[in-house]
C-alpha positions in Angstrom: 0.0 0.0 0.0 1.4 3.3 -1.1 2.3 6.1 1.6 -0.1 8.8 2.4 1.0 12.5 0.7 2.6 13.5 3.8 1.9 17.6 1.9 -2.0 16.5 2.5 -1.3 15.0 6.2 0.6 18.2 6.7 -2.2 20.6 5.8 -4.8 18.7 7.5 -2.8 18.4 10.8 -1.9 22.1 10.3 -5.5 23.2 9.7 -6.9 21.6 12.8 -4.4 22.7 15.0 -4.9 26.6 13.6 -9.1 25.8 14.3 -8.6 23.3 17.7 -5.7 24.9 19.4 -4.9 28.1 18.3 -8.5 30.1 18.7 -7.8 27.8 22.6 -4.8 29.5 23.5 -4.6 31.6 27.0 -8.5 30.7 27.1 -8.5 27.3 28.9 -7.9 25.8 31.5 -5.8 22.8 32.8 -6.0 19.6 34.6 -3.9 16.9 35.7 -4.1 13.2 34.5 -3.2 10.6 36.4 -0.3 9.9 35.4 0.9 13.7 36.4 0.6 15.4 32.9 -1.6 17.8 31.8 -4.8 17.7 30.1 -6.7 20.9 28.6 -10.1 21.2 26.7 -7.9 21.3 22.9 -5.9 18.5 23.7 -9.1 16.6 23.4 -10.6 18.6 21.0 -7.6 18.3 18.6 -7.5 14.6 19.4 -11.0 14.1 17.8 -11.2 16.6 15.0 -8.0 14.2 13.7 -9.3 10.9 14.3 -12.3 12.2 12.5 -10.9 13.6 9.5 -8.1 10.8 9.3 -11.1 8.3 9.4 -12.6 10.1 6.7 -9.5 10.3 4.2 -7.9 7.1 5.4 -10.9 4.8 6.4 -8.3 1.3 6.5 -5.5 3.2 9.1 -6.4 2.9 12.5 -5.8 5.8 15.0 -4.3 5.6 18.1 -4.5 8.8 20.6 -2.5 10.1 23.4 -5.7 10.6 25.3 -7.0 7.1 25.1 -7.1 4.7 27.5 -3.7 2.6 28.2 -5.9 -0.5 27.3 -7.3 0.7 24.2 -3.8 1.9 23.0 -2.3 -1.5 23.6 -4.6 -3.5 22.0 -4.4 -0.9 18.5 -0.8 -1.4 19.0 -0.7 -5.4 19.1 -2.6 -4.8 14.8 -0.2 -2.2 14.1 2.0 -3.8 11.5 -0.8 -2.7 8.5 -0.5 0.4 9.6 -1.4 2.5 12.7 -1.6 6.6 13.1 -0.1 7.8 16.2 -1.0 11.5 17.4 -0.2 13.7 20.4 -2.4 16.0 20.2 -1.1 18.8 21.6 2.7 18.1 22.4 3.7 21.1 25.3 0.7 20.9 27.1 2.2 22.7 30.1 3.5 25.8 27.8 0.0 26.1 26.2 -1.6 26.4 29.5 1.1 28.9 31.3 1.3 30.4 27.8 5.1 29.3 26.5 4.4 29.9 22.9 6.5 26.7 22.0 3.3 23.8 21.7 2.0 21.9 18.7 0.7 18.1 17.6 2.8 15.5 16.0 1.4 12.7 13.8 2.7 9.6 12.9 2.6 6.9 10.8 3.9 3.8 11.7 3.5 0.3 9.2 5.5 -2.7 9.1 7.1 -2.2 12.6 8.5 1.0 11.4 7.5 4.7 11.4 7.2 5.9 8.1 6.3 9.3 8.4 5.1 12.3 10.2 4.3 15.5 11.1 4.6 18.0 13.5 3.8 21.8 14.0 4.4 24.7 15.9 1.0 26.7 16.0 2.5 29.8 17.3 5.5 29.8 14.7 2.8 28.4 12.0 5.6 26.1 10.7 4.5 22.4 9.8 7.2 19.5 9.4 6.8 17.1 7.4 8.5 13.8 6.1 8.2 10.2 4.7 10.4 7.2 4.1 12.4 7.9 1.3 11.0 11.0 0.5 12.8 13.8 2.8 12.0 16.0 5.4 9.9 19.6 4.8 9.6 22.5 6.7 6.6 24.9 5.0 7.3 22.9 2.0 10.8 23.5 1.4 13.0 20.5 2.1 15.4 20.6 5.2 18.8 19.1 6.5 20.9 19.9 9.3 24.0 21.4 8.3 27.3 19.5 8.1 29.7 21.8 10.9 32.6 22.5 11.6 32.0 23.8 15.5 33.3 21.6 17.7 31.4 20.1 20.5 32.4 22.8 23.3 30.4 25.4 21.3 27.7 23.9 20.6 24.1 24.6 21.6 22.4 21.6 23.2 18.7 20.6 23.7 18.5 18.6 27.2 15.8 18.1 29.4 17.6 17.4 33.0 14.7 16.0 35.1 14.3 12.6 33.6 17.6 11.8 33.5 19.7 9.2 35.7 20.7 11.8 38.5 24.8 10.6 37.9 24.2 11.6 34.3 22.4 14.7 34.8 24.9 15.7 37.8 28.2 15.2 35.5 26.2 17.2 32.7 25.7 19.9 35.1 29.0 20.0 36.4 31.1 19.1 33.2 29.0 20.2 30.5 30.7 19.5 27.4 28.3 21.7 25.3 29.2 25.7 25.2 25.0 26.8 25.8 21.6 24.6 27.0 18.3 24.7 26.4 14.7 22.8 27.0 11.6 23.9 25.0 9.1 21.9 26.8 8.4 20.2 23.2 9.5 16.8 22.6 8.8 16.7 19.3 9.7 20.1 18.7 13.2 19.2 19.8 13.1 16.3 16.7 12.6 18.8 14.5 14.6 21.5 15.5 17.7 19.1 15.4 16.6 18.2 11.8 16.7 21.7 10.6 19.8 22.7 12.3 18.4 25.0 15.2 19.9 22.7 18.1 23.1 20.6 17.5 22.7 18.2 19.8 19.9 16.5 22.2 19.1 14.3 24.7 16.0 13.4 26.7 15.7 10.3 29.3 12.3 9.2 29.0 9.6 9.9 26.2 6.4 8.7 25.0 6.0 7.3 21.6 3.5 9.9 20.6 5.9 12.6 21.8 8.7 11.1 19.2 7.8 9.0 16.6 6.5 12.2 14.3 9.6 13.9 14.8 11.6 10.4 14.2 10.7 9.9 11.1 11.7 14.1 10.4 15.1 13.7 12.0 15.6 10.3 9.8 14.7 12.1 6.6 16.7 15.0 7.0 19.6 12.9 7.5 20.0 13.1 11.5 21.1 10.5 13.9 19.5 9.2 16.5 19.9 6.3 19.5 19.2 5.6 23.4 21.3 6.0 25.9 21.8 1.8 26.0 22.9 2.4 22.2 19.4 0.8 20.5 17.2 2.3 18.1 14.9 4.4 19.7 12.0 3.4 18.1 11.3 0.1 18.9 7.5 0.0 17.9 5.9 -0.4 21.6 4.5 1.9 23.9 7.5 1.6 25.9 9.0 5.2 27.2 12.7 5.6 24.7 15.5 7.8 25.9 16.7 9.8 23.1 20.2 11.0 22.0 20.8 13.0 19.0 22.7 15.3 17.0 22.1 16.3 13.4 25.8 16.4 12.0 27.4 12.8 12.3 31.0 13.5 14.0 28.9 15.8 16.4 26.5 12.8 17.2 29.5 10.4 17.4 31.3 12.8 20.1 28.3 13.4 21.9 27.3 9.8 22.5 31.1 8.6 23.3 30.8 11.6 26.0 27.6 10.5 27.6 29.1 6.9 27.8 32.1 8.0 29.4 
């Protein structure tokens, strides 16, 4: 079965998100889930405006929400090999709610035990990624790849979110720091993409959903990224299972980066 246009995923996702998320910005309010994240009126809203339109255009994929039930999302994931669309609705909940401008959904598709493609966008920048398998990576339709560089590891600016890392790591990251500036956006898959078009030159995150990653995955893979766990696997692994996430955009600076975090 062919790919969807990941263009026409693109504009859809981007559409919603200006209808279902933008118009809800500084207007709602938010509540905690169980599990400690947020939840706010256009995460859910955005999460059924997608399902129902990817029903609509794609009536044999499947969908498979954040804001589902942990039983309903295993049981989509055990049929998933034909095809499965994965969506985080509203990726940054926390900065939508306190008013961060840095929030948006990411989309995937995942088929054959692979994701093979994906989209995510940042409603407040309006800039939509986009990529498939074998077909590149897009920012606002104009393709995208992190630059090959020269700066050397010391100067570079690193994406890192601290809190859910081992607290060794995070200590000797503190203390050493082997990158010359830090930043965390609040965005998981924000952080794919900004890797993939150069805006961060390397990245790591300790624990993250497959909703949060597999969008921006698929983006960092197309642009021509790299991307593993801290244990050195593949981070997507097609489960539910929370993935660590090391990457870097330029290959020496991914290769010095990793052989400093297993140092």
């Amino acid at each position: 079965m062919p790919l969807p246009d990941h263009r026409a995923v693109a504009a859809l996702l981007r559409q919603a998100a200006l209808d279902e998320i933008l118009t809800r910005y500084r207007k709602v309010e938010r509540h905690l889930k169980t599990d400690g994240s947020w939840l706010t009126e256009a995460d859910l809203a955005m999460q059924a405006r997608v399902q129902r339109e990817l029903a609509e255009r794609f009536p044999e994929i499947p969908f498979l929400g954040e804001e589902m039930s942990e039983e309903e999302q295993q049981g989509l994931m055990r049929h998933a090999d034909s095809g499965l669309w994965i969506l985080d609705p509203l990726d940054g909940t926390s900065n939508f709610a306190a008013g961060v401008p840095l929030f948006g959904p990411s989309l995937a598709l995942i088929r054959g035990g692979k994701a093979v493609l994906g989209v995510v966008m940042d409603v407040m920048r309006d800039e939509t990624f986009s990529a498939a398998t074998g077909r590149g990576a897009w920012l606002n339709g104009e393709r995208i790849a992190p630059p090959v560089t020269d700066i050397p590891l010391g100067k570079t600016l690193a994406c890192i979110d601290l809190k859910r890392l081992d607290k060794a790591l995070a200590t000797r990251i503190v203390t050493e720091h082997p990158y010359g500036s830090q930043r965390s956006i609040g965005s998981v898959a924000l952080d794919w993409c900004w890797v993939a078009a150069g805006r961060f030159h390397v990245y790591l995150h300790g624990k993250q959903g497959l909703w949060d990653y597999a969008g921006g995955h698929v983006i960092l893979e197309e642009a021509g990224g790299h991307s593993c766990t801290l244990e050195g696997e593949a981070v997507f692994n097609n489960t539910l299972e929370k993935r660590s996430a090391i990457c870097a955009g330029d290959p020496r600076l991914f290769a010095e980066w990793t052989a400093w975090l297993n140092g």
